[in-house]
Structure formats: C-alpha cells, structure tokens
N, C-alpha and C positions, 0 to 999 in steps of 0.2 A: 640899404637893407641887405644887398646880396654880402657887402664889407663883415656886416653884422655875422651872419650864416657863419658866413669862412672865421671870425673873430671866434663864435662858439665854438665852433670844431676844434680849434688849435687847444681851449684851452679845456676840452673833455678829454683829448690826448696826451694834454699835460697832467692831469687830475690822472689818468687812469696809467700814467709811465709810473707817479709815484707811488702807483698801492692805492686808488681812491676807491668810489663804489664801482662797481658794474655795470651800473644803468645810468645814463643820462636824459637829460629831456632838452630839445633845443626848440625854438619856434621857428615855424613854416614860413613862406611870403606870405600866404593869406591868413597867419595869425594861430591856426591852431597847435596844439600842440604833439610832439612827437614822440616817444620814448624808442630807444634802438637798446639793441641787445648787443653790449661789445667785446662778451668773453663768457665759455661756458664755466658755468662753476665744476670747484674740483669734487672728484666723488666724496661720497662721503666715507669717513674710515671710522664712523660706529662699529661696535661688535653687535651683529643681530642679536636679537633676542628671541631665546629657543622654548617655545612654552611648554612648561613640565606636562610630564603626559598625565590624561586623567586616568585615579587610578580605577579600578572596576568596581559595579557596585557591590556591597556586600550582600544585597536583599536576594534572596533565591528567586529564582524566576517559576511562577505559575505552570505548569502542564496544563495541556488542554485534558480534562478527563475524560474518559471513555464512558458513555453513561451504558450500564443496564438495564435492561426494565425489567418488572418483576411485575407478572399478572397487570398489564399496561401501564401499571406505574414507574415512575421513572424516578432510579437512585441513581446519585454519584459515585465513583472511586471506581479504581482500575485493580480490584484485587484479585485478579485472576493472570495465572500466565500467560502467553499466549503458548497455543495449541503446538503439539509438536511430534514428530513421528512420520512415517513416509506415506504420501498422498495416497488413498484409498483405491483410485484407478490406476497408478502401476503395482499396486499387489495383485488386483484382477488381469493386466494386460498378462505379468509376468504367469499369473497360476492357466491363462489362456492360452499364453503361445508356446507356453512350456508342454499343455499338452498336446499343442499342435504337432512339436518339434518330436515327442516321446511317440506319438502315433503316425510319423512317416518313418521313424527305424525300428520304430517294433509297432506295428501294427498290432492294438486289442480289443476286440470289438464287444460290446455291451449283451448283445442276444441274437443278434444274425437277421434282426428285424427286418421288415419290409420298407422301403421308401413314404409308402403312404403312412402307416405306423408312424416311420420315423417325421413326418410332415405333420401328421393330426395331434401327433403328443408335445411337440418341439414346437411345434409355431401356436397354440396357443400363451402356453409358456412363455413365451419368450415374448408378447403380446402381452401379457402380464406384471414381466418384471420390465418391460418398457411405460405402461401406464404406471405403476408404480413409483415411476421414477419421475414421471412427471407430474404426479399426483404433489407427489412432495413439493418440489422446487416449486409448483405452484402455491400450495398452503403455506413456506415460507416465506416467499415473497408477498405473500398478501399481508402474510405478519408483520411485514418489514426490515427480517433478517436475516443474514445471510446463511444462503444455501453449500455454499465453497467451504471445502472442509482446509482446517489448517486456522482456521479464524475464528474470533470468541463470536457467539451470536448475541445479537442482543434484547430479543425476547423470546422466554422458552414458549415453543409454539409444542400445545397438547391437542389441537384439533386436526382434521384428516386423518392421514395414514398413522398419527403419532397416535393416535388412541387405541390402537391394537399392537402398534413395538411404537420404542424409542430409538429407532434404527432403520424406517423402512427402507432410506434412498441405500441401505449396504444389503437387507432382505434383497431387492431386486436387484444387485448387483449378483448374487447365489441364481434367482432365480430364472436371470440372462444364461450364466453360465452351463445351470444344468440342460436348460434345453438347445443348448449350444452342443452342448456332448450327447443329447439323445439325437440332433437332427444328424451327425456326421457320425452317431453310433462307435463313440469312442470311448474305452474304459481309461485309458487316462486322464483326458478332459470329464468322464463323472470322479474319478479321484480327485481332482482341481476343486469340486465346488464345498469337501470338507476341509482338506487343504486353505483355501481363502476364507472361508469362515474362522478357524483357527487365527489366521494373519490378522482377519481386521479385529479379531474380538482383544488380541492379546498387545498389539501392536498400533491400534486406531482406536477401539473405542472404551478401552480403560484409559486411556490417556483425556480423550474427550470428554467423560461421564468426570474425572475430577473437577477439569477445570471446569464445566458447566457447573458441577455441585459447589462451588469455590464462588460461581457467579452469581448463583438462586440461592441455592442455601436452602431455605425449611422450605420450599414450594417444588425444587426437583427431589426432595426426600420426601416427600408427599406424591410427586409423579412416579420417582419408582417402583411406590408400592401401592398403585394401581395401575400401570402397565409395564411389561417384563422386555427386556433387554431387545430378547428379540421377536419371538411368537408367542 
C-alpha cells in the first residue's frame, strides 16, 4: 500500500511538470479520499467591468407644501414670500438706546416731573404694553401659529388683542417705550416712540400685511375692514 501512495505521488508530479490540472485526488491508507491544492492559479487578466452610471431621473421631485389655513380650514400651496425686513425688536432696541445715548450728552427732560409722577404714569404703562404682549403670544399660540415675526403664520388669528388692531404685539412695543421715557423723564426716548412707529409701520408691517394678504386673500380683506392697522 505505502508502494502505491509513493507510486501516486510520482505520477501527480509528472501530470502537473507537463501542464496537467491543478488538483489531484490520491487515496489514503484507510481508503478515503484526499484532494491537495498543488499550485495557486494565476490572476485573472479580465478587463473589469465598469457599470454606466445611472443617469438622473427626469421626474421633478415633490415639495413638501406649506399649508395655510383660512378660517380653520386647511388649503395647500406656498404662495406667499416669506416675510422680509429687519426684526421688529432691534428697531425698538436701537430707537431705545439711541435715546438713552442722546440723553446722557444732552440731557432733555419731558416736564421736570416729580419721581412719583414719573412712577404712577410709567409703571402702569408699561404694565400695559407688557400684558399686551402676552396677551398676544398667548391668543396665537392657541391658534396654533406662530408668534415670531419674519415667518409666514399659518392661521389668521382675529380673536384677543387682534379685534381692536392687527398689530397689537408692535401697539405695546410703542407702549413699553413711552412709559420708558416718562419713568426716566427723557424727551428724547418720547421722540423714539413716533420715531419706531414710523420704522415698523414702513419697514415691518407693510411688508407683513402683503404677504399675509398673498396668504388669506378675501378673509384678510375682510379683516382690514373691520379692524385698523393699528388703533
């Protein structure tokens, strides 16, 4: 048997000197069978194959739309711009610290009032255009749209404070102001609060009253002409 073994071997050596296959199979003492690996194959020298790119599709792709609602109903389409213009609280910060800045080199005082005066008329005031303004953010947040200006809202809310202006959260932004300039008795801070009225009417809320009108359509031309701009 072992004669046999050695017999095979010689002539898988001879098979594979001359170019044979690769693989041979010999038999074991106990009968089974073996295969050996007696040379690695050579690489392969295919040209890859480079698959064409795919080309794009032609279908246009969906937007998500922006819905409106209108009197709680709810339409589709994004036909309005968005909103645009400088945020409504640095025209207040700036008509503020401008007259802060105007009344430490030229000091101008409003009436030469008295502290209490200036405390009884100023801090209601000012108590005023602070609920005012949380009046609002409240009623539109209950509406479910947003209060941040710069942003299309997406139901016109006519209840609260909007039933007597379509403006109140900028109303007490005026109404901060002026009793800001009666409590510290400054005539340049009560300059400021014609001043910022001007800025946001011309600068904030013609720019907001289109696209809003661009949003609603015949239900904000119906709300303009039963409440006014501002008072």
């Amino acid at each position: 048997m072992a004669g046999k073994l050695v017999l095979d071997a010689c002539c898988a050596d001879l098979v594979l000197a001359v170019g044979g296959p690769k693989m041979y199979d010999f038999t074991s003492i106990d009968g089974t069978n073996k295969t050996a690996a007696t040379s690695r194959s050579p690489p392969s020298t295919a040209t890859p194959r480079i698959a064409a790119p795919t080309p794009p599709s032609s279908a246009p792709s969906t937007p998500s739309p922006l819905p409106f609602v209108r009197n709680m109903n709810t339409r589709q389409g994004n036909d309005a711009a968005p909103l645009a213009g400088p945020p409504p609280v640095l025209l207040f910060l700036v008509c503020l610290l401008g007259g802060f800045a105007l009344q430490h080199f030229w000091p101008k005082s409003i009436g030469g009032y008295s502290l209490a005066v200036a405390m009884g008329v100023g801090a209601p005031l000012l108590l005023s255009g602070a609920s005012l303004v949380a009046w609002g953010i409240l009623e539109m947040r209950r509406s479910s749209t947003t209060f941040l200006p710069g942003q299309v809202p997406s139901r016109l809310v006519t209840s609260g404070p909007f039933r007597w202006s379509r403006n109140p959260l900028y109303v007490a932004q005026l109404l901060i102001l002026a009793a800001i300039a009666i409590m510290a008795d400054s005539l340049w801070l009560a300059f400021g609060v014609p001043a910022l009225l001007l800025l946001l009417d011309r600068l904030v809320v013609v720019r907001e009253e289109a696209v809003i009108r661009a949003a609603f359509g015949a239900d904000y031309a119906a709300y303009t002409t039963r409440v006014r701009r501002w008072l």
